[in-house]
N, C-alpha and C positions, 0 to 999 in steps of 0.2 A: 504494500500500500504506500502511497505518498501521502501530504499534510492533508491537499484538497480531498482525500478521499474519505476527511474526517469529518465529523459534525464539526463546525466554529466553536474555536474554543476562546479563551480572553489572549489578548493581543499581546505578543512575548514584550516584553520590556527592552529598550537600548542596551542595558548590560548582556541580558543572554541571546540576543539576536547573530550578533559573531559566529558564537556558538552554535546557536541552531545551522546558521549555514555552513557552518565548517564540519560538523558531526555530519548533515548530510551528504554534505560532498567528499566524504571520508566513505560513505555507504552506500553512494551509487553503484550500483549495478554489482551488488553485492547478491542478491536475491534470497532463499531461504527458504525453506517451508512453510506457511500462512499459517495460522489455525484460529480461529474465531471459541471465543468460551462464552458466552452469550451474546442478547440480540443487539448492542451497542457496539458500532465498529472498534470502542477503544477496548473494550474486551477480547482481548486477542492476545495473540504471541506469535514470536516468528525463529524460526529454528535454523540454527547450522550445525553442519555434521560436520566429527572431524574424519578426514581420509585415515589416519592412523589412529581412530581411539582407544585411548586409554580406560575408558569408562567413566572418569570423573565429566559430571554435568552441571552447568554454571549457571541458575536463574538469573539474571542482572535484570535490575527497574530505573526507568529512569527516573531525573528529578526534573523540577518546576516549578519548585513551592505548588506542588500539588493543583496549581490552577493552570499547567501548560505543559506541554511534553507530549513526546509519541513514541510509541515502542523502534520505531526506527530510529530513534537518536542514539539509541546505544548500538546498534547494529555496526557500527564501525570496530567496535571491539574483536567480531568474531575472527576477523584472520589471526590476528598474534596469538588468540588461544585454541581456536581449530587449530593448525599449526603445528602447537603441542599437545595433540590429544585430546581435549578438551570440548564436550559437547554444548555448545552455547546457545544458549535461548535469552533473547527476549520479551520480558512481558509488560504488556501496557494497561492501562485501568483508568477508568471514568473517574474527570477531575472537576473539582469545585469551580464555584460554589453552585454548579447544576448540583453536583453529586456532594455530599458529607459524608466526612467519618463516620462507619466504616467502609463506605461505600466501595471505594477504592482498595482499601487494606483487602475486601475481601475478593476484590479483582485478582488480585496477586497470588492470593490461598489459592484460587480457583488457576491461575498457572501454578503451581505446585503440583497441585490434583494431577493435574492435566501430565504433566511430566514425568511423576510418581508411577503412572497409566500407562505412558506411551512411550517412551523416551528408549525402551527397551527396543525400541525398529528401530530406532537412528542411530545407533550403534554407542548410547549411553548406559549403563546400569542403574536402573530405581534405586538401588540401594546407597549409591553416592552421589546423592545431589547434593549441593549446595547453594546456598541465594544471597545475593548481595545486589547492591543499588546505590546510586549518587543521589545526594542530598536529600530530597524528599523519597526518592526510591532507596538510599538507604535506611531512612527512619522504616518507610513499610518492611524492609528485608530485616532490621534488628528487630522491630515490633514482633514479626514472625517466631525468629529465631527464640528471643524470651519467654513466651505466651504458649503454654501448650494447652489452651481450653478452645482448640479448633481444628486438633488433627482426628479426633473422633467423631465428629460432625460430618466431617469429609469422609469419613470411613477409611483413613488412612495409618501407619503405625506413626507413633508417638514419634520416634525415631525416622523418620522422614525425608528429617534436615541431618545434614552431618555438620554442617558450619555456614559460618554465614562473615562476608565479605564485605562490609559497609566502607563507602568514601566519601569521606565530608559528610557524614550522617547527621542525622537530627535526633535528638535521644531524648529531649526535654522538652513540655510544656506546661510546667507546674513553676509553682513561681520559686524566681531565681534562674530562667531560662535565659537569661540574657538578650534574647530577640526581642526586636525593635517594637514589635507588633506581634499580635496574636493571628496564627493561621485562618484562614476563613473556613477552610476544609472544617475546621475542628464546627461550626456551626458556634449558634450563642453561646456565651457562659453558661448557660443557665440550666444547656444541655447537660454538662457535667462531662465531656467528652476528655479534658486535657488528661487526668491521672488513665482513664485506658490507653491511650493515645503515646504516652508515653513509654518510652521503653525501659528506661530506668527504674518506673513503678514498678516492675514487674518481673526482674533480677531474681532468681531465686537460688538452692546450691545448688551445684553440678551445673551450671548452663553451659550450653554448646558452646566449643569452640569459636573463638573470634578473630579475627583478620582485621584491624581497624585503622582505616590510612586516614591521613585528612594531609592540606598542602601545609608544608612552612608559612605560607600567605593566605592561608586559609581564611575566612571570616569568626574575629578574635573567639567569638561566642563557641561556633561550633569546636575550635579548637580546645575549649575550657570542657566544651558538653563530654566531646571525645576522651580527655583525659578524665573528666568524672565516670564514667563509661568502661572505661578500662578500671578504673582501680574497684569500681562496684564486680565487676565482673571477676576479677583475682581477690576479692573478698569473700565473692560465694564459691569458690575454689575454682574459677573456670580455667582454661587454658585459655589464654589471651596473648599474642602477637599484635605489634602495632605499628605500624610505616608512615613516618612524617616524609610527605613528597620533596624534595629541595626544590627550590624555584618556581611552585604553586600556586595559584590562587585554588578560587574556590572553583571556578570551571577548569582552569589549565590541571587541576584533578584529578579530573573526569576525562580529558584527552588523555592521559598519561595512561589512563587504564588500556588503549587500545595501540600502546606505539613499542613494540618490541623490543626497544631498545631501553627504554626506560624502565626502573627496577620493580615497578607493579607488577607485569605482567609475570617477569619470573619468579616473585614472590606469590606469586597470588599460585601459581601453577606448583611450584613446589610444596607450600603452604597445604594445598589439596592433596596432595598424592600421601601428604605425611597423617593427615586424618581421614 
């Protein structure tokens, strides 16, 4: 799919606008295999196989502040880790403020499902998936990861996820989150959405394996959220890895994850093979 093949979403802002045209033009004629998860075109995903897999399979979501993005923005990724082994999907989900929490988080569950399912033809194994996501697609990917009152619902095992991958993630909306303003996704206060919403509410012991990169230039906040993130997570004994990108922002991030040469992608690939 390309953007016009989406419903109108709200208008990218002059900061991620670069971005969007430089992620697309990084995933031109990339293609993939399609797959729609319900009747909203952003419910969907789109799949690449690696020629030599490994078996390890890599959810990624992208971000937006949750009111903008397409599962093709991440599609740029898939060569550097097709490549090595690596079975790559990404998944897309209906964004605010049409949709609210959890409208979208459960977009995301629903590619899980889906991959959990199928993933076993595309020459991935169900039993090593993983999911990670840039800024607002990593808050949904850590939200995942922490939260297990949704993999029986789906009728899936607990054990589902093996790790999870977050970059420049969002990890807080409870107060002391440092963000400028409140997500619109989250809906009114009055919903009561920030403490589910958050992933740090919801830490408990043993949590899965974490992978948690953000840039040196990151956005000061999520770099603080990040490091609260990690020390919650080796509190509740987890096994926790963490990659500060050098020379970062908060998008230059998110390219980093698709460029071979920079030390994401072979952290992120060895990172998986080791859990």
């Amino acid at each position: 799919m390309i953007p016009e093949d989406y419903p109108v979403q709200e208008p990218i802002s002059e900061f991620a606008r670069p971005y969007h045209d430089e992620v697309l033009r990084r995933a031109k004629g990339l293609g993939g295999v399609e797959e729609r998860l319900g009747e909203d075109p952003y419910q969907s995903l789109v799949l690449f196989e690696a020629p030599d897999p490994s078996g390890d399979v890599l959810g990624f979501i992208h971000g937006g502040g949750w009111t903008n993005g397409y599962k093709e923005w991440m599609s740029f990724m898939a060569p550097a880790l097709t490549a090595r082994g690596v079975t790559f999907a990404s998944i897309g989900y209906r964004l605010a403020p049409a949709h609210l929490f959890p409208s979208g988080y459960e977009d995301c569950l629903a590619g899980i499902a889906w991959l959990a399912r199928n993933v076993g033809s595309h020459g991935g194994d169900a039993d090593r998936i993983f999911v990670g996501g840039h800024s607002a697609g990593g808050h949904q990917a850590a939200l995942m990861a922490v939260r297990n009152d949704w993999q029986s619902a789906l009728e899936l095992p607990g054990t589902v996820i093996r790790g999870c991958l977050p970059v420049s993630g969002v990890y807080e909306f409870r107060e002391g989150s440092g963000l400028t303003m409140r997500p619109r996704f989250l809906g009114p206060e009055a919903a009561g959405m920030d403490t589910p919403a958050s992933p740090l509410a919801h830490v408990t012991d043993r949590p899965l394996p974490f992978l948690i990169a953000y840039g040196d230039n990151d956005f000061s906040h999520l770099i603080a959220q990040a490091e609260a993130m990690e020390t919650a997570l080796n509190s509740a004994g987890g096994d926790v890895s963490s990659l500060v990108l050098e020379g970062c922002g908060h998008l230059e991030a998110s390219l980093a994850t698709g460029d071979p040469k920079a030390p994401w992608v072979g952290a992120a690939v060895d990172w998986m093979r080791r859990h």
